[in-house]
TILUMTOR-750044 format. One record per residue: x, y, z of N, C-alpha, C in turn. Coordinates in steps of 0.05 Angstrom, whole numbers, plus 5000, padded with zeros to 4 digits. Layout:
REM residues N
XYZXYZXYZ
...
***
This chain:
REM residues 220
284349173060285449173087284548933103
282048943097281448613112281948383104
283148333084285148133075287648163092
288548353097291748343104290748223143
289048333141288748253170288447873181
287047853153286447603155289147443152
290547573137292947453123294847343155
295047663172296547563189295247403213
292947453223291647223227291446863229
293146833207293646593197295946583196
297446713195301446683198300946753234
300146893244300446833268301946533292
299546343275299946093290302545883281
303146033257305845873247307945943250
307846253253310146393267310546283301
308846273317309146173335310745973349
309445773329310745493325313245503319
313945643296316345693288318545823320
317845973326318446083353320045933372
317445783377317545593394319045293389
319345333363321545033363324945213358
324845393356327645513358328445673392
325745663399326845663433327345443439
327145203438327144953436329944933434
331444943408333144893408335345093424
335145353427336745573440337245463471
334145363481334545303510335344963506
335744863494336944533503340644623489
341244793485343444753484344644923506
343245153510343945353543343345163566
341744993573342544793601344644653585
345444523571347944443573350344633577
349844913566352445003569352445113598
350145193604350245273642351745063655
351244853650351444593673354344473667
355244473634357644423631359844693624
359744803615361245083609360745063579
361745273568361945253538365645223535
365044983518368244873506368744613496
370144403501370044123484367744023497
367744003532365943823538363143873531
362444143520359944183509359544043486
361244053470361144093446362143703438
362143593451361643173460359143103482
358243353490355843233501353943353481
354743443465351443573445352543263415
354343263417355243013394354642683405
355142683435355142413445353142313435
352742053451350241823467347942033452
345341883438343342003440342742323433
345342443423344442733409345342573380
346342383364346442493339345242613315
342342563325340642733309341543083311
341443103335341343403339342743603315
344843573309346643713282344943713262
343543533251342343563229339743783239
337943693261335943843274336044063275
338544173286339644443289339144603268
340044513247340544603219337844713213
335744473206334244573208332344793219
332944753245330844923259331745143263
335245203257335245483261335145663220
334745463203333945533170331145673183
329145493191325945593203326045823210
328145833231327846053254329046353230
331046343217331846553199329446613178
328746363168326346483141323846603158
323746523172321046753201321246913199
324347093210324947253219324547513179
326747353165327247503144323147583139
321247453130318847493127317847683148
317747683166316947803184318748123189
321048153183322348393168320948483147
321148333130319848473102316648523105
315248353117312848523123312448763135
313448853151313949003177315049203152
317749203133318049403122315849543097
314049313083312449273074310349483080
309049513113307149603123307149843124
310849863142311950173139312950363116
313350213088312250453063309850493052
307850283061304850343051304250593078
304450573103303550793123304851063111
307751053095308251273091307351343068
307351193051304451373020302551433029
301051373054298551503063298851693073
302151783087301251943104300951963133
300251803137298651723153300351643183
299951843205299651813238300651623254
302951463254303651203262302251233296
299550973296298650943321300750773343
300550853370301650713382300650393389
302850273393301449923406300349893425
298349713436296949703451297049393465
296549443497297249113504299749013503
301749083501303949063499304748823528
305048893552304748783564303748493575
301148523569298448373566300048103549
300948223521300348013502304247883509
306148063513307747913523308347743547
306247723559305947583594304847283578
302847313564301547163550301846943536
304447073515307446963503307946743517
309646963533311746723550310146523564
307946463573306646283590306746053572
305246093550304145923526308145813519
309445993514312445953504313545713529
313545903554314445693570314445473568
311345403579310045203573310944933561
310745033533310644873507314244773495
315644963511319444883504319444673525
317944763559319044613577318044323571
315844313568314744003554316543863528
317443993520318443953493321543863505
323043963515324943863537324443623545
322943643561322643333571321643103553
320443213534320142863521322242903500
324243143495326843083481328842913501
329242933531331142823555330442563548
327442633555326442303552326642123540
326842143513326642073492329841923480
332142183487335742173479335941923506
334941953534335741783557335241543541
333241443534330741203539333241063513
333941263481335241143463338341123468
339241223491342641123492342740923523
340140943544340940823562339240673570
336140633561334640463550332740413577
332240803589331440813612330241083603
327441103619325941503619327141573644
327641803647327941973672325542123687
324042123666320942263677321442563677
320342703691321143063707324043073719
325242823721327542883722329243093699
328643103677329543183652328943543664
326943603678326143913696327143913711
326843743741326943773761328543653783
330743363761331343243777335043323780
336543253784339843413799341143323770
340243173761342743123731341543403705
339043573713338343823705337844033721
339144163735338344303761338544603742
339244663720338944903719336544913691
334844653690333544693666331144933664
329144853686327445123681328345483691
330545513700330945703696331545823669
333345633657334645743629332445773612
330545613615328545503595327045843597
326245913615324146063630326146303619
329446343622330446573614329846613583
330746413568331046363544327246403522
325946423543322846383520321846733530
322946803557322247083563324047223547
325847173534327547303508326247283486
325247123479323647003457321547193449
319347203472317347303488317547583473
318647713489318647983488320348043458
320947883435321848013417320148003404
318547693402316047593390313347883388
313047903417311048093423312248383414
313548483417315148783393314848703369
315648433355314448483332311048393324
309248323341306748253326305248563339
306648683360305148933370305949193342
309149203334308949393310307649253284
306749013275305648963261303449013269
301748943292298149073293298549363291
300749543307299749833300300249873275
301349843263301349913222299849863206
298249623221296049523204293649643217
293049803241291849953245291850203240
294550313230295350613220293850613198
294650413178294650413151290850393150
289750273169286550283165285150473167
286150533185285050883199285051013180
287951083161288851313139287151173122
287450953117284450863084281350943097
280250923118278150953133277251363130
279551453138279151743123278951893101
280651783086280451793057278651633037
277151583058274651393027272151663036
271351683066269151943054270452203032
272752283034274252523029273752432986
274452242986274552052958272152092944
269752052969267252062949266252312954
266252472974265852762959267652842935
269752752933269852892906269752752875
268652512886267052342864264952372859
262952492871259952592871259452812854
257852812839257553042827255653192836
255753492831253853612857250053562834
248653682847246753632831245853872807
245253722788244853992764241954102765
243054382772240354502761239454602733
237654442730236354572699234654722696
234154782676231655092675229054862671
227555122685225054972684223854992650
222754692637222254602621220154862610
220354882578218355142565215755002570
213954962577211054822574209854932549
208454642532208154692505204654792513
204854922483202455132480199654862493
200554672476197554482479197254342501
199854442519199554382547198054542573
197054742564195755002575193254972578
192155052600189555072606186955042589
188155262562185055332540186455122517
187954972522189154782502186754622482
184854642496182554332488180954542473
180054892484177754932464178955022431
177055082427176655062397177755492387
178855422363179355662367177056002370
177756272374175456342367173356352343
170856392345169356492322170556502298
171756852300171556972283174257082278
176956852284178456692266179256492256
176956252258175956082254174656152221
172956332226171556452194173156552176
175456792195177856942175179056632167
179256352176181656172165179356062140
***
């Protein structure tokens, strides 16, 4: 069990990442479609000036975003037929809240930065100029941090439902092994044997040392 813990422990921070570059891409294509509509002109401003990478990127990052998800299903189903061979009490999640507030800050965060040195970056290679926080804050993006902020609090809260039913299963599943190992060794134990008390040999006795009597000593 403390392997599995460790296990997810360490997918934690890659799942994240993973996360977080597919909010990435969800929210840089939603300010465009807020600001322009969804239809041709979307669909020549994601191809113009300075996106041609994006199609290929896309591809990518939403392959990432599906092999996450599929792994993170199959664990999750994984967890929930080992809890049911035990038996075993499905605990509720804990922090739920806590760890989705948490989420999204770190999520926010890390798309909205990621935004801007992508603006920055598409501006600087088709017009051979940075915009700075303009790419957040300035009128040629007026709906960027909201979408951004909609788009990672979606993220957020699916992210946190699934690492909260993965800690309670991996806490179910400990609990049910945690009860069943005393239960295990009582009936691995063998009780203790009583044996009869040992015959004590004649020359082990008190008059063992003297000599026999007299007078059959003479009869021998």
């Amino acid at each position: 069990m403390t392997s599995a813990v460790s296990t997810w422990r360490h997918r934690r921070p890659i799942a994240f990442w993973v996360l977080a570059a597919v909010a990435l891409l969800v929210s840089h294509d939603a300010v465009f479609a807020a600001q322009i509509g969804v239809g041709d002109g979307l669909v020549r401003a994601l191809r113009g000036a300075g996106h041609e990478y994006w199609g290929a990127a896309s591809a990518i990052l939403a392959a990432a975003g599906m092999l996450a998800a599929a792994g993170a299903a199959i664990r999750i189903r994984m967890l929930r037929r080992r809890a049911a061979e035990l038996r075993a009490e499905r605990l509720p999640p804990r922090g739920y809240l806590r760890r989705t507030g948490g989420m999204w800050l770190r999520l926010f965060a890390l798309v909205a930065v990621g935004f801007l040195l992508q603006e920055n970056a598409e501006h600087f290679g088709s017009h051979g100029h940075l915009i700075g926080t303009g790419a957040l804050l300035g009128p040629e993006y007026p709906l960027a941090l909201p979408v951004i902020a909609l788009i990672t609090g979606l993220g957020a809260l699916l992210a946190a439902t699934l690492a909260g039913t993965e800690q309670s299963l991996l806490a179910t599943i400990s609990a049910a092994l945690d009860r069943q190992a005393p239960r295990a060794l009582r009936v691995l134990a063998r009780p203790p044997q009583h044996l009869p008390s040992p015959v004590r040999s004649v020359l082990g006795r008190a008059g063992a040392g003297r000599a026999p009597p007299r007078a059959l000593g003479s009869a021998i």
